[in-house]
C-alpha distance (Angstrom), angle and dihedral (degrees) to the residues before:
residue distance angle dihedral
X1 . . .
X2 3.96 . .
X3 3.57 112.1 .
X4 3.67 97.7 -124.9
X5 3.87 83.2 60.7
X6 3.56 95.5 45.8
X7 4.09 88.3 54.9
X8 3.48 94.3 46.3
X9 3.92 100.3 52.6
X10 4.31 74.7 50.6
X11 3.34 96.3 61.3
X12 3.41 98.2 33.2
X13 3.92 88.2 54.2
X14 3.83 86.1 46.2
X15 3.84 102.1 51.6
X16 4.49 85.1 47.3
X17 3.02 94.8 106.0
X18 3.81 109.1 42.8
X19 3.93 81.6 41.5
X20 4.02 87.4 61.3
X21 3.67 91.5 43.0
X22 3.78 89.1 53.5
X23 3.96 91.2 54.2
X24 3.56 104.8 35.7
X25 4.11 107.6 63.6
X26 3.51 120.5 -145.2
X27 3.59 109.6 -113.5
X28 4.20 119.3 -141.5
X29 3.80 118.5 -175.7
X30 3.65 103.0 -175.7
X31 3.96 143.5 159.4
X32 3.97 89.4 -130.1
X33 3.76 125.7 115.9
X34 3.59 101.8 -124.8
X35 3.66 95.1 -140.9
X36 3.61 85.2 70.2
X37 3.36 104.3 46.1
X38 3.84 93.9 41.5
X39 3.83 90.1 104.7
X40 4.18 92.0 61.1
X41 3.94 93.7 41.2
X42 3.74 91.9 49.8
X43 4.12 91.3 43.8
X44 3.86 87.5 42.7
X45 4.00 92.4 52.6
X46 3.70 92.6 43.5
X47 3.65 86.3 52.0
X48 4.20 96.7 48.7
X49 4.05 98.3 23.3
X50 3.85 82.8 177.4
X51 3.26 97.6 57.7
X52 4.19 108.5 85.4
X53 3.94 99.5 -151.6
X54 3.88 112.3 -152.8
X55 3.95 99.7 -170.1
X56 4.23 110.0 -168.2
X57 3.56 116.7 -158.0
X58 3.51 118.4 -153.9
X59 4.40 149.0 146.6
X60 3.70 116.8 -82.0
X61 3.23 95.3 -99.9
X62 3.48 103.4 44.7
X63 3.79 88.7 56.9
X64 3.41 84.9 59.9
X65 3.19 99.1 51.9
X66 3.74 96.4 49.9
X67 3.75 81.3 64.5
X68 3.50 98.4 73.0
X69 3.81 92.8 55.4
X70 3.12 104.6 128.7
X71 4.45 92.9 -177.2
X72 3.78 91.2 41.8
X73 3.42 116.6 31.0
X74 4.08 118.9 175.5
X75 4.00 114.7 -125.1
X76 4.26 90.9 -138.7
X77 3.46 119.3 27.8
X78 4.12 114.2 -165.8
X79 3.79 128.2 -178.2
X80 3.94 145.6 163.4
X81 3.93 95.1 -148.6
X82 3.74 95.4 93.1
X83 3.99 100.5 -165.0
X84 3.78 96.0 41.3
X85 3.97 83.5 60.1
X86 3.85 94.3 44.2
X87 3.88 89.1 57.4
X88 3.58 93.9 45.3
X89 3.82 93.3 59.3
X90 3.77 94.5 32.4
X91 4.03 73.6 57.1
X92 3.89 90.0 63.0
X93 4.23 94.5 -108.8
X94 3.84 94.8 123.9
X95 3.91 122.0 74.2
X96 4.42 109.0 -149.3
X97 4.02 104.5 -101.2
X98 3.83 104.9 -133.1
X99 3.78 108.8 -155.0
X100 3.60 143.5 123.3
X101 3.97 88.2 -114.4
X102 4.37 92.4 49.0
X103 3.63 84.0 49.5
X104 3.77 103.2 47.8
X105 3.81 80.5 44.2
X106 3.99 107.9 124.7
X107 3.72 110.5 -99.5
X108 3.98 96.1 -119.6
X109 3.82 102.3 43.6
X110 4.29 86.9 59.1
X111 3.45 136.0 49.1
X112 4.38 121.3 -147.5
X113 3.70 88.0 -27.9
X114 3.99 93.7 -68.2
X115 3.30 106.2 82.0
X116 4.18 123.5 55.3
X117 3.49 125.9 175.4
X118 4.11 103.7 -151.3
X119 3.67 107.4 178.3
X120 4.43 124.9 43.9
X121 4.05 101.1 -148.6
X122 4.14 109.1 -175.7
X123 4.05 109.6 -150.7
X124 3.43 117.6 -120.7
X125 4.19 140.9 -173.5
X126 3.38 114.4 -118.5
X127 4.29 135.3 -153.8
X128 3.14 155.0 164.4
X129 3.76 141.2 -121.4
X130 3.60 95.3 -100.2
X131 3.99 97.4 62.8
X132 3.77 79.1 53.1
X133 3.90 98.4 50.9
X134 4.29 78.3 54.5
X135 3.85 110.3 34.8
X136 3.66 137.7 1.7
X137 4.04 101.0 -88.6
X138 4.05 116.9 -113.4
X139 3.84 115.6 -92.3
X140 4.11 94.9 176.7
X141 4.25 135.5 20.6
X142 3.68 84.5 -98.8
X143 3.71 94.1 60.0
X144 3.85 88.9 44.5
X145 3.75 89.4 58.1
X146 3.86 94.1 42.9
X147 4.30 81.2 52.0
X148 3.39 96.7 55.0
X149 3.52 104.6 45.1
X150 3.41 100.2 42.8
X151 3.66 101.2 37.1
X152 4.25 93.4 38.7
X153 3.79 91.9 127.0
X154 3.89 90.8 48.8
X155 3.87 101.0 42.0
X156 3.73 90.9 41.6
X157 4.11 109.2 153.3
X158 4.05 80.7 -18.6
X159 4.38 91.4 109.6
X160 3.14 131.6 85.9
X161 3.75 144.1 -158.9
X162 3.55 154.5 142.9
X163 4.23 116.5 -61.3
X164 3.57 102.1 -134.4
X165 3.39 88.9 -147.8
X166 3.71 106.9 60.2
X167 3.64 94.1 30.3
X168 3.76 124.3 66.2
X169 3.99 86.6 -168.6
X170 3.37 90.1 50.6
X171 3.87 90.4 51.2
X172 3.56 90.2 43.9
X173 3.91 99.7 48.0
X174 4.29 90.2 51.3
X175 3.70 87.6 40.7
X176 4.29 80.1 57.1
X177 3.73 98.6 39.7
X178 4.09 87.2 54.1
X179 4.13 85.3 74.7
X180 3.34 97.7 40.1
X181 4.05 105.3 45.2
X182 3.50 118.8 64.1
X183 3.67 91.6 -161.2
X184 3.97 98.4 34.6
X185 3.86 93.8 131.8
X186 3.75 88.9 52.7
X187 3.67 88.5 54.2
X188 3.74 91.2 48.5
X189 3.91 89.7 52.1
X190 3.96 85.2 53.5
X191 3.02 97.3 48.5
X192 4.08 95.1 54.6
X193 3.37 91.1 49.4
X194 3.76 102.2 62.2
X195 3.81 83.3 48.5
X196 3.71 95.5 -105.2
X197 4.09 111.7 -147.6
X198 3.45 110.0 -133.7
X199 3.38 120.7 -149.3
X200 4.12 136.5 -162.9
X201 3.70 97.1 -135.4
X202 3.89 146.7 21.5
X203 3.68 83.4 -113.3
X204 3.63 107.4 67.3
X205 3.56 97.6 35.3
X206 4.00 79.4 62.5
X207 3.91 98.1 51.3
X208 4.17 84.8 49.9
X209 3.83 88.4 57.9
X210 3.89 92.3 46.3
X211 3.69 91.1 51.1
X212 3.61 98.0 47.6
X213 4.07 96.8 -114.4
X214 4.05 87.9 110.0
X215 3.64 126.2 46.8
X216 3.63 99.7 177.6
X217 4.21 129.6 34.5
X218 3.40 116.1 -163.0
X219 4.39 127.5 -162.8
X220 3.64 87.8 -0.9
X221 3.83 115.4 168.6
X222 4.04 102.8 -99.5
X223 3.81 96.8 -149.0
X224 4.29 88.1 61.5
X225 4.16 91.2 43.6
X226 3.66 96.2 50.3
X227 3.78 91.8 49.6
X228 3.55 92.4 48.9
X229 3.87 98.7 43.6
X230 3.70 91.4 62.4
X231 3.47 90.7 57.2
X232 4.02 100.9 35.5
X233 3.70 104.6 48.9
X234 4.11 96.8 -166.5
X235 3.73 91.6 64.6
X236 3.88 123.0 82.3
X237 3.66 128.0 -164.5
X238 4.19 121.4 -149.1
X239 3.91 121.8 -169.2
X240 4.21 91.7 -153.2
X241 3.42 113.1 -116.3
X242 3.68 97.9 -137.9
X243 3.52 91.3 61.9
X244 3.63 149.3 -35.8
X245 3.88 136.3 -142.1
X246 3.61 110.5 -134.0
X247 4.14 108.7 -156.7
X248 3.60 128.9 -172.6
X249 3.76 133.9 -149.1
X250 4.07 98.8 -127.2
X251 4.27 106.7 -151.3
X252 3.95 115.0 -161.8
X253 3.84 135.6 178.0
X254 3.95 105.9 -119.0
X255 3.56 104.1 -127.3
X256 3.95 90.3 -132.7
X257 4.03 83.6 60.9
X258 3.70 101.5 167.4
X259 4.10 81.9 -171.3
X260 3.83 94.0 32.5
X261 4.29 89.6 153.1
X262 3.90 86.2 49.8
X263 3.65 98.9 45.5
X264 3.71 86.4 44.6
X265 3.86 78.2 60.0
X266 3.66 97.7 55.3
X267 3.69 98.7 42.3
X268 3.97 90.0 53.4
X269 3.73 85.8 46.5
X270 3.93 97.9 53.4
X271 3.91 92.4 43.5
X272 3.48 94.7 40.4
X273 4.53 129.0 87.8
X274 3.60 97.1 -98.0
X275 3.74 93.2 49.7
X276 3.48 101.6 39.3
X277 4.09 83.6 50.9
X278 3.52 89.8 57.2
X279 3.73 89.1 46.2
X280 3.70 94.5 51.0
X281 4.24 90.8 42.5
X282 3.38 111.7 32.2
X283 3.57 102.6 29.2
X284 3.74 140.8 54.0
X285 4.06 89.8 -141.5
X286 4.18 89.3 100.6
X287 3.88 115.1 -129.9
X288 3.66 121.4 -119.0
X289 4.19 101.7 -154.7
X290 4.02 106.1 97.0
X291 4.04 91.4 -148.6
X292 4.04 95.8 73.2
X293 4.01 127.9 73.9
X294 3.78 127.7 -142.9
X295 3.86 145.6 120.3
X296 3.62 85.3 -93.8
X297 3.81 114.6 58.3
X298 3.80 135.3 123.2
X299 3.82 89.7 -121.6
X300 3.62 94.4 51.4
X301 3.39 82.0 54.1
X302 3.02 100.7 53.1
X303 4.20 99.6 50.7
X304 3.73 82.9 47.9
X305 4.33 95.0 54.7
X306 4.23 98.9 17.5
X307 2.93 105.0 -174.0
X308 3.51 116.0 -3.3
X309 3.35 96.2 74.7
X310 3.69 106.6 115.1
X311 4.37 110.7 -162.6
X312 3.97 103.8 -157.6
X313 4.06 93.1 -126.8
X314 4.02 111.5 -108.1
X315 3.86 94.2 -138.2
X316 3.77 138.1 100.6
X317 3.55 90.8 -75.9
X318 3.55 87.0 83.7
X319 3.72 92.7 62.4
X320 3.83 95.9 77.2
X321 3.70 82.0 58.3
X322 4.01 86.1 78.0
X323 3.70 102.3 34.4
X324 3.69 97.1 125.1
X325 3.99 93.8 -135.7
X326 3.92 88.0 63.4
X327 3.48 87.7 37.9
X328 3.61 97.4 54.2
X329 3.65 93.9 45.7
X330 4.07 100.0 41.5
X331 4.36 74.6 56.8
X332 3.48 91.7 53.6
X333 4.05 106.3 51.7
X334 4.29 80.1 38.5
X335 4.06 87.1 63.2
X336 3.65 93.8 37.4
X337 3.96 97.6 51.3
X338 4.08 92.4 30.8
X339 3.65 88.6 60.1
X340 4.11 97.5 33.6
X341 3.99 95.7 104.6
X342 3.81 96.9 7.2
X343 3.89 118.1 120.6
X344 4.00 116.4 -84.0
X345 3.91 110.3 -67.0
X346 3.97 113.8 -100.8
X347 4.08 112.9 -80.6
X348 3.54 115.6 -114.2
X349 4.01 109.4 -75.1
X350 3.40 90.6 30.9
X351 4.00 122.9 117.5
X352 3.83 113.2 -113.2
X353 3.67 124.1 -150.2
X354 3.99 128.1 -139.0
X355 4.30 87.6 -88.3
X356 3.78 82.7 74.2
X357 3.71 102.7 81.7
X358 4.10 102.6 -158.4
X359 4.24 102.8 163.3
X360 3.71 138.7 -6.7
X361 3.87 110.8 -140.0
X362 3.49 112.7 -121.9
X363 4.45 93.0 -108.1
């Protein structure tokens, strides 16, 4: 064989795999508002230029969903509803990530080395300056309760919150604030009354507080309302002071990868310095490695809060979170007290809105 054959059958066996990088794209489903996250996916692609990233956004539970596809299956699958991604891997859809970075990985942001949770997000209440202008604004659960029951009349359909039903955060988060408030059912009854809107993501329960529709955001994803405060002046974000929830997103590697080397690539890349830095600088998504700086960091966090930060544990705890008896019986008492001092439920014919809880999907 010539030689210039013989080195070009090299090379061309050399550059193989960076040439099947660069035509198979690297498929992300994720619960993750691109806008935020634009700052990773652009450092990630300048990192791995042949790597073409194809980054879905999507609800919860239609990430989850996608899981289950067994035609299509993503290569990455990332989500902030902590339980629904527990039972998917308990399931058997995550392959282990073997790496220096997955091992070095703290023990409680990952779970047997195929689960990772890469960002620490505290939730927050949100308002704007017209609660203000009539009461003094909430700074703990207690004051939220106090708000809504004495103010009902005022705050009437002007609160908003997660819908348990179309949010598996949302779910989650309540599910999380039943351990940690005394009087959470109370709050829950409250919050029915004033004819709470509930909402499917952090997102629009923001644009109803910048157009003046909501006064008052409650368990709102702090990552989204920081963003959006620096950019819409009349709403104000508050990290309670009794406590705060602390939930993170949790990335795995499908085990149907079509892309596994590439999604190998991302994983390593979110977990690793340079992605956590961007995290912690760029990005309001708080990074969980101690050895980078930023506005944005779980540590900062943390000296900010002390100790009323409360981390919901990445562990198999979170498991009986989605067992559907719980599940159906955490929905149950949530209808009961939601509607306790709410007005009469629509007649029949009538339209009902979102307030009206009618069925929680099974994920």
């Amino acid at each position: 064989m010539p030689i210039r054959r013989v080195a070009l059958v090299w090379l061309l066996g050399a550059l193989a795999p960076s040439l099947a990088w660069a035509d198979n794209p690297l498929v992300v489903e994720a619960a993750l508002d691109r806008e935020v996250a634009a700052p990773l996916l652009d450092a990630f692609e300048a990192a791995h230029p042949n790597i073409q990233l194809t980054f879905r956004d999507h609800s919860t539970l239609e990430v989850d969903a996608r899981v289950a596809d067994e035609d299509n299956p993503p290569d990455v699958v990332i989500s902030s509803a902590m339980p629904w991604q527990m039972s998917r891997v308990n399931e058997g859809y995550a392959q282990r990530l073997e790496s220096p970075e997955a091992r070095a990985w703290p023990e409680w942001a990952k779970w047997r080395d195929e689960v990772f949770g890469f960002t620490f997000e505290p939730i927050v209440m949100a308002y704007r300056l017209d609660l203000a202008r009539h009461m003094l604004p909430p700074k703990t659960h207690a004051d939220l309760h106090t708000l809504l029951t004495q103010h009902r009349e005022t705050l009437r359909d002007k609160v908003t919150s997660y819908s348990p039903v179309r949010s598996g955060v949302g779910y989650s988060l309540f599910q999380q604030d039943a351990r940690y408030t005394t009087r959470f059912w109370d709050l829950v009854t409250a919050m029915g009354a004033t004819g709470t809107n509930l909402e499917a993501n952090t997102r629009s329960m923001l644009e109803g507080l910048s157009e003046g529709r909501y006064w008052l955001g409650y368990n709102l994803l702090g990552s989204y309302a920081m963003v959006w405060a620096q950019s819409h002046p009349e709403v104000f974000v508050q990290v309670p002071q009794d406590y705060s929830l602390v939930m993170m997103r949790m990335a795995f590697i499908h085990r149907d990868a079509p892309h596994p080397a590439a999604a190998r690539a991302f994983l390593d890349f979110l977990l690793g310095r340079e992605g956590q830095r961007v995290i912690a600088g760029e990005t309001p998504l708080f990074s969980v490695r101690s050895d980078v700086v930023g506005p944005y960091t779980a540590q900062r966090l943390r000296d900010q809060v002390g100790e009323r930060l409360y981390p919901i544990p990445l562990n198999a705890s979170l498991l009986a979170f989605v067992d559907s008896s719980r599940r159906a019986s955490f929905m149950e008492r949530w209808q009961r007290e939601f509607h306790r001092l709410s007005r009469p439920e629509p007649s029949q014919g009538e339209q009902s809105t979102e307030s009206h809880i009618d069925k929680f999907p099974q994920r």
